[in-house]
C-alpha positions as CSV (number, residue, x, y, z in Angstrom):
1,X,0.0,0.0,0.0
2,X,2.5,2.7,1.1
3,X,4.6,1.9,-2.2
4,X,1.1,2.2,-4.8
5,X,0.5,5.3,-3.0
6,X,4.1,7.2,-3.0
7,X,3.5,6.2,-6.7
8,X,0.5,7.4,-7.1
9,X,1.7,10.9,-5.0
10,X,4.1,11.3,-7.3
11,X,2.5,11.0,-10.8
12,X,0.8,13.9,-9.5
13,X,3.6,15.8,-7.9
14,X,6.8,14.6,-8.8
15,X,8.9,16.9,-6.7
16,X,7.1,15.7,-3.5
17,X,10.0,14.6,-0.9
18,X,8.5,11.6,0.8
19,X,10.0,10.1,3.8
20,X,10.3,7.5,6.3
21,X,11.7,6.4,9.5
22,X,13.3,2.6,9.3
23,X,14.7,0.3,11.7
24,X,17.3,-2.3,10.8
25,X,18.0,-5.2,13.3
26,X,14.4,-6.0,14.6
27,X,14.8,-9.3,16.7
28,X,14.0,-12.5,14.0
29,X,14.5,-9.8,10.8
30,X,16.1,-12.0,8.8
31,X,18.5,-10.7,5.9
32,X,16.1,-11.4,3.3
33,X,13.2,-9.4,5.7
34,X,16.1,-6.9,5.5
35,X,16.6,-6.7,1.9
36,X,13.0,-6.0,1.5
37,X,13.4,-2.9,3.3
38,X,16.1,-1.5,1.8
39,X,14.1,-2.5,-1.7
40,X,11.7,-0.1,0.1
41,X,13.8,2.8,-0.2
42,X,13.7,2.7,-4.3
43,X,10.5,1.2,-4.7
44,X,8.9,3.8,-3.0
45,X,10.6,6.5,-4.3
46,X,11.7,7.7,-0.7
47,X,13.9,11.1,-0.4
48,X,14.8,11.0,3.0
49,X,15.6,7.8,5.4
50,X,16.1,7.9,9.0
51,X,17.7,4.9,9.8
52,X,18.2,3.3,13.2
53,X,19.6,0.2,14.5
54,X,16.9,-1.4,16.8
55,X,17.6,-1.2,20.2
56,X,15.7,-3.4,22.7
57,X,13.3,-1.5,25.7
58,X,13.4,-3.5,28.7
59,X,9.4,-4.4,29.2
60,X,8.5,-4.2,25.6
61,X,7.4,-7.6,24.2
62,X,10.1,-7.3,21.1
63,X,12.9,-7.1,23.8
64,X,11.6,-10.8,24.6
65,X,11.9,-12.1,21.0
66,X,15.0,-13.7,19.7
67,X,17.2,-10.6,19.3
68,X,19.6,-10.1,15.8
69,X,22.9,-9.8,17.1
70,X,25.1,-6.6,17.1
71,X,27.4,-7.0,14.7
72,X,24.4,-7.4,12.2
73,X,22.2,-4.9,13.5
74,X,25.3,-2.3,13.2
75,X,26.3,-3.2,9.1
76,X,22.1,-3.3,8.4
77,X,21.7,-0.1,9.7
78,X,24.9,1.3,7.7
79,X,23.9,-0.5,4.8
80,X,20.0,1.2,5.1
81,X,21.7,5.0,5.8
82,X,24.0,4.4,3.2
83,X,20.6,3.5,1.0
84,X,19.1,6.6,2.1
85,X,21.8,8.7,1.1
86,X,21.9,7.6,-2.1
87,X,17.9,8.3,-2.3
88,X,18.4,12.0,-1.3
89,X,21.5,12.7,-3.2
90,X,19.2,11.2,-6.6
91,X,16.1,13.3,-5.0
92,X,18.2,16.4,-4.9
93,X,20.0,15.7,-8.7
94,X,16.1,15.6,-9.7
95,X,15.4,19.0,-8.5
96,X,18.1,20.2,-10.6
97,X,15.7,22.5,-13.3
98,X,13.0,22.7,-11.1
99,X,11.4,26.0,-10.3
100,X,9.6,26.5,-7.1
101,X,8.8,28.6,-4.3
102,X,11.6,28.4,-1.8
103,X,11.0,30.1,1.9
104,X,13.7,32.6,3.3
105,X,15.3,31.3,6.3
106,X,18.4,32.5,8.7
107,X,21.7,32.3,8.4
108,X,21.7,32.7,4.0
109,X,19.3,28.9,3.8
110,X,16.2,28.6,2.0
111,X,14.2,25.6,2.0
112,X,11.8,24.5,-1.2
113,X,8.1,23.3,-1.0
114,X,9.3,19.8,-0.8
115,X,12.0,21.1,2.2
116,X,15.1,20.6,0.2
117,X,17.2,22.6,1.2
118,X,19.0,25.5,-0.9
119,X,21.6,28.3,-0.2
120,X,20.9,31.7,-0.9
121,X,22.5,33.4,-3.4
122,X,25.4,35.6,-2.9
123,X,23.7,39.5,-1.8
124,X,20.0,37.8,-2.1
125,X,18.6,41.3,-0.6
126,X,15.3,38.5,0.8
127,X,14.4,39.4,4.5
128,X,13.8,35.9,6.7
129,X,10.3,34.6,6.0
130,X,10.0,36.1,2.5
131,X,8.8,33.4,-0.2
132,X,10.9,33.5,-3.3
133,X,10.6,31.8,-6.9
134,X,14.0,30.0,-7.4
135,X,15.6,28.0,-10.2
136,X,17.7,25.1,-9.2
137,X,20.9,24.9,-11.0
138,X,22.7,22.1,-9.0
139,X,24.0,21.1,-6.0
140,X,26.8,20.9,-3.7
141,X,26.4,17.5,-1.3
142,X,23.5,17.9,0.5
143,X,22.4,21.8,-0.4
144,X,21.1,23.1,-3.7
145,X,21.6,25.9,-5.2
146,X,20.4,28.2,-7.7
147,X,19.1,32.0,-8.6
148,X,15.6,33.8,-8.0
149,X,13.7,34.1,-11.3
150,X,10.9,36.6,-12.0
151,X,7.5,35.4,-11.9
């Protein structure tokens, strides 16, 4: 279900930034159970991953169950970021083009509809809070960046 509908989301709005929170090393996931979640990541188009290694809660009933052992539960969980990093680098290469409204923040950021993030142009004379139409014209790691373009 939550694959058919990121699909469906994004047929309609292709720059929507989906995300997810995703644990690796749940007691009896198995690697193939493991596999399938980082299949996730792609199949649901995801462009942002918090990844966690489990972490058993004394009192809960999965800190009963037969628990994945550490060594595994560290490499899954490596493995999964790793997964999500790729998935946000390719979701911020897909933005590259793209013209949207981007939201003046502090310190020279500005974040897009989707909440990519962007720098602000050298001398952008935009007070914090102002809404801006911006072109984005790459990236550098993690940020975008681009120019304002007239309406």
């Amino acid at each position: 279900d939550a694959i058919a509908l990121s699909k469906a989301l994004r047929a309609r709005r292709p720059e929507i930034a989906l995300g997810a929170d995703l644990i690796a090393g749940f007691p009896t996931e198995t690697e193939a159970m493991f596999e399938e979640t980082l299949a996730l990541v792609g199949e649901a188009g995801l462009s942002y991953v918090h990844a966690f290694p489990f972490s058993a809660r004394r009192g809960t009933p999965a800190a009963r169950m037969p628990q994945t052992s550490g060594a595994v539960i560290i490499d899954r969980a490596r493995r999964l970021r790793a997964a999500g990093e790729a998935a946000t680098g390719a979701f911020y290469d897909s933005l590259i083009g793209w013209v949207d409204d981007a939201i003046v923040e502090s310190g020279g950021r500005w974040r897009l509809g989707n909440f990519a993030p962007m720098r602000a142009p050298v001398g952008a004379p935009f007070p914090v809070g102002a809404v801006v139409k911006v072109k984005v014209a790459g990236r550098d790691g993690e940020t975008l960046f681009g120019a304002p373009v007239d309406e």
